[in-house]
C-alpha positions as CSV (number, residue, x, y, z in Angstrom):
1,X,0.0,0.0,0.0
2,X,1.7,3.4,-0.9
3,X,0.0,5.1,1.7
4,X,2.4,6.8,4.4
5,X,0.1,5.3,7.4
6,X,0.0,2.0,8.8
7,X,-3.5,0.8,9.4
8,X,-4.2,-1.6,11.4
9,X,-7.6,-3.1,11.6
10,X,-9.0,-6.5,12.1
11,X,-11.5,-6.1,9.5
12,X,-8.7,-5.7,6.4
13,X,-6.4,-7.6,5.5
14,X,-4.0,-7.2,2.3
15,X,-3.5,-9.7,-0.3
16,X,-2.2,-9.8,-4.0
17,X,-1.8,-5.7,-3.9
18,X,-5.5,-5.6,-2.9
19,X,-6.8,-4.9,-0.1
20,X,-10.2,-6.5,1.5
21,X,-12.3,-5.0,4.5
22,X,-15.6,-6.1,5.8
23,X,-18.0,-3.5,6.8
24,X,-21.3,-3.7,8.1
25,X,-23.3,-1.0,6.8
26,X,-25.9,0.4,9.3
27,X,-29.1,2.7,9.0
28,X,-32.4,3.4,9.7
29,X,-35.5,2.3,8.2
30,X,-38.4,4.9,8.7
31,X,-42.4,3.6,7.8
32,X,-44.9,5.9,8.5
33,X,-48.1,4.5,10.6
34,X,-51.7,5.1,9.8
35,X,-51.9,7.4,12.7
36,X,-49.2,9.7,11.5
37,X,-46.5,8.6,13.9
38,X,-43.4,7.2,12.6
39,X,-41.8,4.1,12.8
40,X,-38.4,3.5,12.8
41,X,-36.2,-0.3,13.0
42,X,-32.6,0.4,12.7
43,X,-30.8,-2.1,9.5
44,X,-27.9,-3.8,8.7
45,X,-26.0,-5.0,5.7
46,X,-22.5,-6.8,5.5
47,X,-20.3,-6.3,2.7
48,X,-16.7,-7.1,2.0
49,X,-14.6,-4.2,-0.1
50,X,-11.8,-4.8,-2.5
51,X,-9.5,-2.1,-3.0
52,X,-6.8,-2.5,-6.0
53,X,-3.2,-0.8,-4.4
54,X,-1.8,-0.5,-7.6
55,X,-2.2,2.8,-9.3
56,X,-2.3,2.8,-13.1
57,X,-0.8,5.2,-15.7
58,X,-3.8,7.4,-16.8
59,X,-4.5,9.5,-19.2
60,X,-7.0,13.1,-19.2
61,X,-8.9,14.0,-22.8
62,X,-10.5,17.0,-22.3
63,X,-13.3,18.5,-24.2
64,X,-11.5,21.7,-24.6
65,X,-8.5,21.7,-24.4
66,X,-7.5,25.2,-25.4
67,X,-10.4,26.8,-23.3
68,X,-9.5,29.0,-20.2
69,X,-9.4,25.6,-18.0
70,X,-7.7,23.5,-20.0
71,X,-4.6,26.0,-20.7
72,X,-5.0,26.1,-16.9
73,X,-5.2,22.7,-15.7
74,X,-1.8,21.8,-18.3
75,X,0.0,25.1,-17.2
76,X,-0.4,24.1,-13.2
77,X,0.4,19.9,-13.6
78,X,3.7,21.4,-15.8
79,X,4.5,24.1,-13.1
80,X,4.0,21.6,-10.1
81,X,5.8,18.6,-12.4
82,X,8.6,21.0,-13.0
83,X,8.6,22.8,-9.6
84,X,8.7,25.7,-11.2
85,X,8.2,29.1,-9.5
86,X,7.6,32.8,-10.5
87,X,7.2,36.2,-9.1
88,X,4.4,38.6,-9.2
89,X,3.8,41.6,-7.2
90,X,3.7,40.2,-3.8
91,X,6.7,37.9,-4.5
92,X,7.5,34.3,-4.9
93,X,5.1,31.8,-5.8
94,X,5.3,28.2,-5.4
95,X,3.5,25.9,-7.5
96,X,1.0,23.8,-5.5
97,X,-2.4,22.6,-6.1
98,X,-4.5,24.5,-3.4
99,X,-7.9,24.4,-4.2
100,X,-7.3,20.9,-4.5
101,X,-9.6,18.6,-1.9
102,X,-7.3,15.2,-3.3
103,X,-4.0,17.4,-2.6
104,X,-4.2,20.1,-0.4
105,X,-6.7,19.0,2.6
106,X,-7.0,16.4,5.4
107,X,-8.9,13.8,6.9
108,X,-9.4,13.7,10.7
109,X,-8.2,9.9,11.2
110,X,-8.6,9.1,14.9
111,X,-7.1,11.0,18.1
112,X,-4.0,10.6,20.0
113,X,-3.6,9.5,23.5
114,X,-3.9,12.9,24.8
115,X,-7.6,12.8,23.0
116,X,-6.1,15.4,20.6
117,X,-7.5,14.8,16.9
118,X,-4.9,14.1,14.1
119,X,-5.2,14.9,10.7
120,X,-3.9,13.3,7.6
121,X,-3.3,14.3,4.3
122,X,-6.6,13.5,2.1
123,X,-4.8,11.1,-0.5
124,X,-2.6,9.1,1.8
125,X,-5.5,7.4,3.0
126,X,-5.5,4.7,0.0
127,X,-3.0,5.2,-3.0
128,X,-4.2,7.6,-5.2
129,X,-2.8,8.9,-9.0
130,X,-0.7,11.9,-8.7
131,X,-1.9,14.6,-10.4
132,X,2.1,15.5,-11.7
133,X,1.7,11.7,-13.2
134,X,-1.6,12.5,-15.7
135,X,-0.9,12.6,-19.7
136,X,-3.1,15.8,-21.0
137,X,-4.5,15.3,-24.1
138,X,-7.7,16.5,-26.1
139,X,-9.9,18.3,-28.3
140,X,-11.3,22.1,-28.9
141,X,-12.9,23.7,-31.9
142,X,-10.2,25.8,-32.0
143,X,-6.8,25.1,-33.2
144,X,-4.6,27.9,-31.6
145,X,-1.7,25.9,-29.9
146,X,-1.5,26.2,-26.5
147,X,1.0,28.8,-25.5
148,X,-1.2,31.1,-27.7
149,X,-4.6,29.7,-26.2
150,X,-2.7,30.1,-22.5
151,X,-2.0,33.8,-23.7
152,X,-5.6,34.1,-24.7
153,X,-7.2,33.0,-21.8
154,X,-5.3,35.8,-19.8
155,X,-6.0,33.5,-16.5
156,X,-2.2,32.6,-15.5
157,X,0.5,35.3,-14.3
158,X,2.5,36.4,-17.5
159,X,5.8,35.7,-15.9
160,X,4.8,32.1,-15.2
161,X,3.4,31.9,-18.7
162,X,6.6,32.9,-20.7
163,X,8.3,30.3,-18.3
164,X,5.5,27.1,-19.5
165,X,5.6,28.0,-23.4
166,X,8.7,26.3,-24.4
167,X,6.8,23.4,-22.7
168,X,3.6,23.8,-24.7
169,X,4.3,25.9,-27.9
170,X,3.9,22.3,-29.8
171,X,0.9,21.2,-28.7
172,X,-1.9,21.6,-30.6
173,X,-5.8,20.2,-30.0
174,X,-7.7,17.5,-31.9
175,X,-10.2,18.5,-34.6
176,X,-13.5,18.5,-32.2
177,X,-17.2,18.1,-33.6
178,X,-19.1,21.6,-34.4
179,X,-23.2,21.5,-33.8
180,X,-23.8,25.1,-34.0
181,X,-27.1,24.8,-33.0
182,X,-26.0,23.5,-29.6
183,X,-23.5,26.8,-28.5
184,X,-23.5,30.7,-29.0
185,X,-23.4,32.1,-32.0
186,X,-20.6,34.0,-30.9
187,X,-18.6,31.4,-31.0
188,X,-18.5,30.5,-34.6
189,X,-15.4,32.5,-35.0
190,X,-13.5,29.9,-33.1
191,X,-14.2,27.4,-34.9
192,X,-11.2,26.5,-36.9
193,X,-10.5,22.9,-35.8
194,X,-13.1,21.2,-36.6
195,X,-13.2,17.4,-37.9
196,X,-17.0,17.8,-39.3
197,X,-16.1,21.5,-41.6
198,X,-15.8,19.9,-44.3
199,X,-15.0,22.4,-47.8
200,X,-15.9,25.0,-45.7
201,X,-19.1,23.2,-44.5
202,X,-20.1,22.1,-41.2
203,X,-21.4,18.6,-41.4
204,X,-24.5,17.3,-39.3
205,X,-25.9,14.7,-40.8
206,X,-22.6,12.3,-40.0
207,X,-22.9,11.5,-36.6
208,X,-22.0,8.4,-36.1
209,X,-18.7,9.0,-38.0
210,X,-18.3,11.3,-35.6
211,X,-18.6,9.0,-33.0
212,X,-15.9,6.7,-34.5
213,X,-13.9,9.6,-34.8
214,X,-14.0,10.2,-31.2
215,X,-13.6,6.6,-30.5
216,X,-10.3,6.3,-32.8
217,X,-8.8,9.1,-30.9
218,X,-9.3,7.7,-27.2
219,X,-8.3,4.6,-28.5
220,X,-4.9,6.0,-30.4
221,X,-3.9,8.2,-27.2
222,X,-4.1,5.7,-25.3
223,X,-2.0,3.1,-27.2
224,X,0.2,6.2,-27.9
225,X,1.1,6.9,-24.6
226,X,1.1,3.2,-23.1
227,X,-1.7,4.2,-20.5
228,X,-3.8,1.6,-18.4
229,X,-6.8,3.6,-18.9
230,X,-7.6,7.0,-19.6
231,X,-10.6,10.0,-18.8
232,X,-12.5,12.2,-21.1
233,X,-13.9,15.4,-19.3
234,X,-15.8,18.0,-20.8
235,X,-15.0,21.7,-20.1
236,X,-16.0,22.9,-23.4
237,X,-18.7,25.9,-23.9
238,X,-22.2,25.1,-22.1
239,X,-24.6,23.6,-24.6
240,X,-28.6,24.7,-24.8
241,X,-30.0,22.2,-23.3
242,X,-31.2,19.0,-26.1
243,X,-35.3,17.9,-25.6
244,X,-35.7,14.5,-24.3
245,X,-37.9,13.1,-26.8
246,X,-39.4,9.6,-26.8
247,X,-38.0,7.1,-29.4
248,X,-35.2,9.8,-29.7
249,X,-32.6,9.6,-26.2
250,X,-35.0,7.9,-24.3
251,X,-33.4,4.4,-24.3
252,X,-29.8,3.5,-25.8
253,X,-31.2,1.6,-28.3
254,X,-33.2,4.6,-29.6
255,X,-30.5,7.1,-29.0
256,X,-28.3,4.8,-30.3
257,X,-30.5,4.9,-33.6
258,X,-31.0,8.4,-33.3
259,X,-27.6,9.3,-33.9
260,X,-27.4,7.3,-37.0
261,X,-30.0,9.1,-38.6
262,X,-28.3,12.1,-37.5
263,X,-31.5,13.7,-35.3
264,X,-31.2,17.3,-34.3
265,X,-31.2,17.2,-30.8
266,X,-28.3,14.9,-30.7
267,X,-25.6,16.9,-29.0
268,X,-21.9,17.1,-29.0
269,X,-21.7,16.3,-25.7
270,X,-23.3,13.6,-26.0
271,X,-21.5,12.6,-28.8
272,X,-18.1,12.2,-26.7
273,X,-20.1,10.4,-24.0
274,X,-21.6,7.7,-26.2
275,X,-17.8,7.2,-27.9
276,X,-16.5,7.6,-24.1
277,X,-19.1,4.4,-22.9
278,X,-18.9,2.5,-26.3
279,X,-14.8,2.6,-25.3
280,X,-15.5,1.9,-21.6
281,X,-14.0,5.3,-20.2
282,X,-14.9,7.3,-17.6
283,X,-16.9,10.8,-18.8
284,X,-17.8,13.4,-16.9
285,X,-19.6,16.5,-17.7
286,X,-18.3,19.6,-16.6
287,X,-20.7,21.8,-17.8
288,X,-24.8,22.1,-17.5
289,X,-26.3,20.7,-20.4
290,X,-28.2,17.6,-20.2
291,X,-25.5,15.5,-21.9
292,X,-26.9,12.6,-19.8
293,X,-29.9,12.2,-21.3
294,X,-31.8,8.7,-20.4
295,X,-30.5,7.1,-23.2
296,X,-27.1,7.9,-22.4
297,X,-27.6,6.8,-18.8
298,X,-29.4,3.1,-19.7
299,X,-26.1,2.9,-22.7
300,X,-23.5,3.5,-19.4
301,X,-25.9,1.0,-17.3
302,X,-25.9,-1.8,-20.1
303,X,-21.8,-1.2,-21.1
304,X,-21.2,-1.0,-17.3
305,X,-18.8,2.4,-17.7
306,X,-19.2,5.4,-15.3
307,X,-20.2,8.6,-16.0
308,X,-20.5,11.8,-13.7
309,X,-22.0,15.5,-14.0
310,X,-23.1,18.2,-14.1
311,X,-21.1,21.6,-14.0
312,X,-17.8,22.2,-12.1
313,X,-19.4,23.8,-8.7
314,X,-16.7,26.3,-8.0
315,X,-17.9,29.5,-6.2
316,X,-21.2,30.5,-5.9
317,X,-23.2,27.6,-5.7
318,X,-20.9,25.7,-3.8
319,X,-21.3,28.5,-0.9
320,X,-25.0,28.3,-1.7
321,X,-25.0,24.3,-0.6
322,X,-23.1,25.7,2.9
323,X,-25.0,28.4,3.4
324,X,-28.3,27.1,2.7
325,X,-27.9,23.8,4.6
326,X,-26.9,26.2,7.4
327,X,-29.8,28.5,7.8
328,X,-32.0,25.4,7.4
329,X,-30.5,22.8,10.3
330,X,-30.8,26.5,12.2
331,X,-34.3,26.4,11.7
332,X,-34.3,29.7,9.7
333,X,-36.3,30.0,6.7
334,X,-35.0,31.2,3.6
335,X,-37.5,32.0,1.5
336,X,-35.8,33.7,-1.3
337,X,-32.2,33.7,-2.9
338,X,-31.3,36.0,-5.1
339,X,-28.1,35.7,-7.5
340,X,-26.3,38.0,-9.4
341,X,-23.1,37.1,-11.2
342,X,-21.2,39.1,-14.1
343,X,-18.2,37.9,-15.7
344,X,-15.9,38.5,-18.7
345,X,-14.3,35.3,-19.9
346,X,-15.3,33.2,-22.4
347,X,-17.6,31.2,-20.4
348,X,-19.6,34.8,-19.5
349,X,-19.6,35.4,-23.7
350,X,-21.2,31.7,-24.7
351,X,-23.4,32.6,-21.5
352,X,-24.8,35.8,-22.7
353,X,-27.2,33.7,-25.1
354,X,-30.3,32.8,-23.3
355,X,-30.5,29.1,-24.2
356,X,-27.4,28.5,-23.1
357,X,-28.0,30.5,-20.1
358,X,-30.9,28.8,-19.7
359,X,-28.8,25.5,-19.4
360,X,-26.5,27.3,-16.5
361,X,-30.1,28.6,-14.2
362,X,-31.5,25.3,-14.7
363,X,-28.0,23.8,-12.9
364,X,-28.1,26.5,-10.4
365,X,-31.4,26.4,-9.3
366,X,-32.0,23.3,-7.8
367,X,-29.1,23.3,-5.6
368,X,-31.3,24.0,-2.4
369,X,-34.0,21.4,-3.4
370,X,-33.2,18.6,-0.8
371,X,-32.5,21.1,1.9
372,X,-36.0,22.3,1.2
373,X,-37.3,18.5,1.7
374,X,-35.6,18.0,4.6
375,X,-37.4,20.0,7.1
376,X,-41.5,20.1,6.8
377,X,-41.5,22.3,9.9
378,X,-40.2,24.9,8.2
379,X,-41.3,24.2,4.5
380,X,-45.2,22.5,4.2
381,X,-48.7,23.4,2.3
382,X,-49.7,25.7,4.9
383,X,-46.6,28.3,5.3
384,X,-44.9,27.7,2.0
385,X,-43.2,25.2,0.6
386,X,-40.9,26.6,-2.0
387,X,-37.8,29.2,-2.0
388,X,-38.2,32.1,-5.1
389,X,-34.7,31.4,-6.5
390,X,-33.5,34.3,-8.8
391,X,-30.4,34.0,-11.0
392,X,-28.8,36.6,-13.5
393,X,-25.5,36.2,-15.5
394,X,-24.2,38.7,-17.2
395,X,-21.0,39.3,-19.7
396,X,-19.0,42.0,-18.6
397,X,-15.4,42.0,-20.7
398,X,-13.6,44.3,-18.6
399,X,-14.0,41.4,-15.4
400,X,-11.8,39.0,-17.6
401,X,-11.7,35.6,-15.5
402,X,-12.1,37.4,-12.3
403,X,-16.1,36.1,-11.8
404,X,-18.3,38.7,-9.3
405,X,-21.0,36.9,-7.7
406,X,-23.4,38.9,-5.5
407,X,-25.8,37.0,-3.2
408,X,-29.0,38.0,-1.2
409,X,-30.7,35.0,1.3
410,X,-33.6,36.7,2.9
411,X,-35.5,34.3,5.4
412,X,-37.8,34.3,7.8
413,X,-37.4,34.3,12.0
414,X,-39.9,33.7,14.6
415,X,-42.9,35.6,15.1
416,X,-42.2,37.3,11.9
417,X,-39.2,38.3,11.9
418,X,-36.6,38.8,9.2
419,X,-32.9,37.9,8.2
420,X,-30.8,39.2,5.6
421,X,-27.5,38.1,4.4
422,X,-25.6,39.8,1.5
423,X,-22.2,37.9,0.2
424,X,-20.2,39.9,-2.2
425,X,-17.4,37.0,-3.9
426,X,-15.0,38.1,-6.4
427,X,-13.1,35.0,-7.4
428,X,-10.8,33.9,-10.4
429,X,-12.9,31.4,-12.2
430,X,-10.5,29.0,-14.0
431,X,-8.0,28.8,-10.9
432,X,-11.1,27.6,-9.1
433,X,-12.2,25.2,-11.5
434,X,-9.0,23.8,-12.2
435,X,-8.7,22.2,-9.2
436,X,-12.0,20.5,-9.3
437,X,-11.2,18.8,-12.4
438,X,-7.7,17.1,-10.8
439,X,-10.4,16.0,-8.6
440,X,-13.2,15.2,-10.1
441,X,-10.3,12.5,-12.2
442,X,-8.7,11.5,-9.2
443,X,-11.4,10.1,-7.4
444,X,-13.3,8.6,-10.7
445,X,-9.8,6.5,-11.2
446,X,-9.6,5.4,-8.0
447,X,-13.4,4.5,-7.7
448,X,-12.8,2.5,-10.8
449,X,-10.4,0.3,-8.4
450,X,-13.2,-0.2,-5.6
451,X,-15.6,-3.6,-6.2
452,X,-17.6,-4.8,-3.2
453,X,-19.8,-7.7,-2.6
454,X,-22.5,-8.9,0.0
455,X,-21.5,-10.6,2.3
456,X,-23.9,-13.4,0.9
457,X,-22.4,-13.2,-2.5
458,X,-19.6,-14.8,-4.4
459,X,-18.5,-12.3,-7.1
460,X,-17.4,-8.6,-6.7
461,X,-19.3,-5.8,-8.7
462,X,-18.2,-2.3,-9.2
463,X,-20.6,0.8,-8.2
464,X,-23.0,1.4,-9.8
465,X,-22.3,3.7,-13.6
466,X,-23.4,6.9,-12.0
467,X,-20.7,8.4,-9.7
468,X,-22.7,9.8,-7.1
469,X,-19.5,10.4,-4.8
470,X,-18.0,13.3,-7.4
471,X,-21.2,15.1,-5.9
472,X,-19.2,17.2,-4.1
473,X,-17.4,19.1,-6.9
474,X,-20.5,19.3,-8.8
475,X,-23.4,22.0,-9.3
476,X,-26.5,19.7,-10.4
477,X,-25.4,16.2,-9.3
478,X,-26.9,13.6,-11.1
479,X,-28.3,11.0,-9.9
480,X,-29.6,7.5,-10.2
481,X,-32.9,7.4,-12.0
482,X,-35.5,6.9,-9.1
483,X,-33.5,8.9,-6.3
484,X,-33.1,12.2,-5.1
485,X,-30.0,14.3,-5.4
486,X,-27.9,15.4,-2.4
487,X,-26.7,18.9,-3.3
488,X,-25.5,19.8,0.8
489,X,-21.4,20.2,0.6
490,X,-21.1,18.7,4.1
491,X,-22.9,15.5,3.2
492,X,-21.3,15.0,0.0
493,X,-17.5,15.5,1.8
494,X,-19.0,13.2,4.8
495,X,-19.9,10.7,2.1
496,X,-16.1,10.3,0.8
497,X,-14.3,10.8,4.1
498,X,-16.3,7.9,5.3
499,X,-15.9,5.4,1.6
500,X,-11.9,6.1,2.7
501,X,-12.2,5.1,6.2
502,X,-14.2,2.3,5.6
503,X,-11.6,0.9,2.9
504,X,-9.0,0.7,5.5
505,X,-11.1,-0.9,8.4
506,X,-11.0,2.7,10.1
507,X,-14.9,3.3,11.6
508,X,-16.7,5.9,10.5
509,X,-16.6,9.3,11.5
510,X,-18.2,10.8,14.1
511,X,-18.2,13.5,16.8
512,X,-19.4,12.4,19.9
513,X,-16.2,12.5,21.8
514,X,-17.2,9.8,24.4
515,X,-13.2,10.3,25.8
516,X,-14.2,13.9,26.8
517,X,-18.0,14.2,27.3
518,X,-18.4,10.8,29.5
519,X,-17.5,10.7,33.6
């Protein structure tokens, strides 16, 4: 096991680089009685983990490569591979990957003898890829190479820049797949890398090439660069969002069809995640169209790859899922949020046309949802049962990547009293985002190692094809089809603190401090 701690547990043992732990899975089973009351008979299920040690050489495609993020995430794995440093006006900077849950936070793990609790680093828990170790690879529509794309996206510090494009000045994107019904008009101009332009033309009616397209590709980078397995991510423009139509993406057999006869409300995105499951790799959607439309779901379910979406959550929202959960486990009632953001990147110019806006309020809008389910007392037929949620976006050049986001949560106290809380975030959006897509392929790999089993069963399975743990770094989780989506930060973080723990025969986490609180 690479990890730098020594577990010891009589629930894991180590075998054949795996590693095997038995946990009994415990919760509560809650029935409600014909007189209102509730009824509730704790549960228990044994399982047995199997954890592969060995961590593979992987590869990242991403959907845009030469897009603000992608310069990013290649400028700050070659800084940190090549420890290289620059100055700006405050000084010396190191390259590190803060922001970072996998590399730059910890995991309470237990408490010394003094009852003192002791922290580990978040990845030394079970071995994990390093991000320093990840081949970057991928498409965009447009073909600038990436020390001019890095230039363009004006996100990194010019003298760290000038230091990174002897590194990247060669490296140029794939052709990607053009739909310009699907993204901004504005965008059109970028275009100039694109394998469906064909004489000048763009091409829609040859989708399934373009599926094999996407599927040659994977497959060549891979055998290229020798890789165990490899990750296709999309941080490409936000599409409109497609209609779910029946006989159209409603099933993989019909999406599947669907595409051949080149229907109009086949995506792009979905494009790269039918080639992505047809090649059994990983895809995850990092913006918030509805790539995952049922079709593409049942295709991942039947071809047993993993998927995960949708749309990085960065800043805003991700405060949102805090703040909201927070007012609500007070008992305080918010009752509207209003959201204001303005932005000048290239993200804030696709945004500025209302479809795909549309696509970005729809992924920001249900982020309270559950929190709103959880507590009738508060929300219920009689007092209201629903917060007015308001969100604008607007392009504003000048901002460049430097995203203003201005909140208002107005709730409701006792006896009819009022609370108001203004937040006023100015953040940098790619060096926010950045980090959340080292995650976001971190932890799909190493889920990809995990299989478990029943303790009645023979065989191990992996989990199930939607990656409900990358919750956490996500805006509109999705789900699987017939359950509701946790969108609270602290349970999604709880969630993975406690797969880790479990994986290593540690118990899982809790606060009640029995060493201090009991006589």
């Amino acid at each position: 096991m690479s990890s730098s701690i020594d577990f010891v547990s009589n629930k894991s043992t180590k075998k054949d680089n795996h590693l095997f732990t038995k946990f009994s899975y415990e919760n509560s089973l809650v029935e409600k009685n014909s007189d209102g009351s509730l009824k509730v008979t704790p549960t228990q299920q044994d399982y047995e983990f199997k954890l592969d040690l060995k961590v593979p050489k992987v590869g990242l495609l991403l959907v845009g490569l030469g897009g603000n993020n992608g310069t990013t995430l290649v400028g700050s794995i070659l800084a940190n591979k090549k420890n290289i440093s620059f100055e700006n006006k405050e000084g010396t900077v190191k390259p590190n990957y803060y922001g970072s849950v996998t590399q730059s936070s910890t995991i309470k793990i237990g408490i010394d003898n003094e009852g003192n609790d002791v922290y580990a680093p978040f990845n030394s828990i079970v071995p994990m890829v390093n991000p320093n170790d990840l081949v970057v690879d991928g498409w965009d529509i447009s073909g600038l190479s990436l020390d001019k794309a890095m230039k363009r996206a004006k996100v990194l510090d010019v003298t760290l820049q000038k230091q990174l494009y002897p590194l990247i000045e060669n490296i140029k994107p794939k052709e990607s797949i053009y739909y310009p019904d699907f993204i901004a008009a504005n965008q059109g101009e970028r275009a100039d890398n694109v394998y469906n332009k064909i004489n000048g033309e763009i091409k829609t009616d040859q989708k399934w090439k373009d599926v094999e397209k996407i599927r040659s590709d994977i497959k060549e980078f891979k055998e290229k660069n020798n890789l165990d397995k490899a990750i296709v991510l999309w941080t490409a423009n936000t599409e409109r969002y497609a209609d779910v139509l029946p006989k159209v993406n409603d099933t993989a057999d019909n999406l599947i069809a669907s595409i051949k006869s080149n229907h109009e409300e086949i995506a792009p995105s979905t494009i790269f995640a039918v080639a992505s499951i047809l090649e059994g790799v990983p895809y995850i959607n990092g913006s918030p169209q509805n790539t995952f439309v049922p079709g593409v779901i049942e295709l991942a379910e039947k071809h047993k790859s993993f998927i995960g979406g949708d749309d990085f959550k960065s800043g805003q929202t991700k405060i949102k899922s805090v703040l909201a959960q927070f007012l609500v486990d007070a008992g305080i009632k918010p009752i509207s949020i209003a959201s204001y953001n303005h932005l000048g990147n290239n993200d804030g110019y696709n945004l500025s046309a209302p479809k795909q806006f549309r696509s970005k309020e729809i992924s920001k809008a249900s982020v309270v949802d559950d929190m709103i389910e959880s507590n009738e007392i508060l929300y219920n037929k009689e007092s209201g049962n629903k917060v007015d949620h308001c969100i604008v976006i607007k392009y504003l050049p000048a901002v460049g990547d430097s995203k203003v986001a201005m909140d208002e949560y107005y709730s409701e106290l006792m006896l009819g009293g009022h609370n108001k809380i203004s937040i006023h975030n100015v953040c940098e959006d790619s060096l926010l985002a950045t980090p959340l897509i080292i995650d976001l392929v971190i932890v799909s790999e190493f889920l990809s190692r995990v299989t478990y089993k029943k303790e009645s069963e023979n065989e191990y399975q992996d989990f199930y094809s939607v990656l409900t743990l990358l919750s956490y770094w996500l805006k509109a989780p999705l789900s699987r089809p017939g359950f509701k989506t946790i969108n609270g930060l602290n349970k999604q973080r709880q969630a993975l603190e406690n797969l880790l723990r479990l994986l290593v025969g540690l118990p899982i986490n809790n606060e009640l401090r029995f060493e201090e609180r009991l006589v």
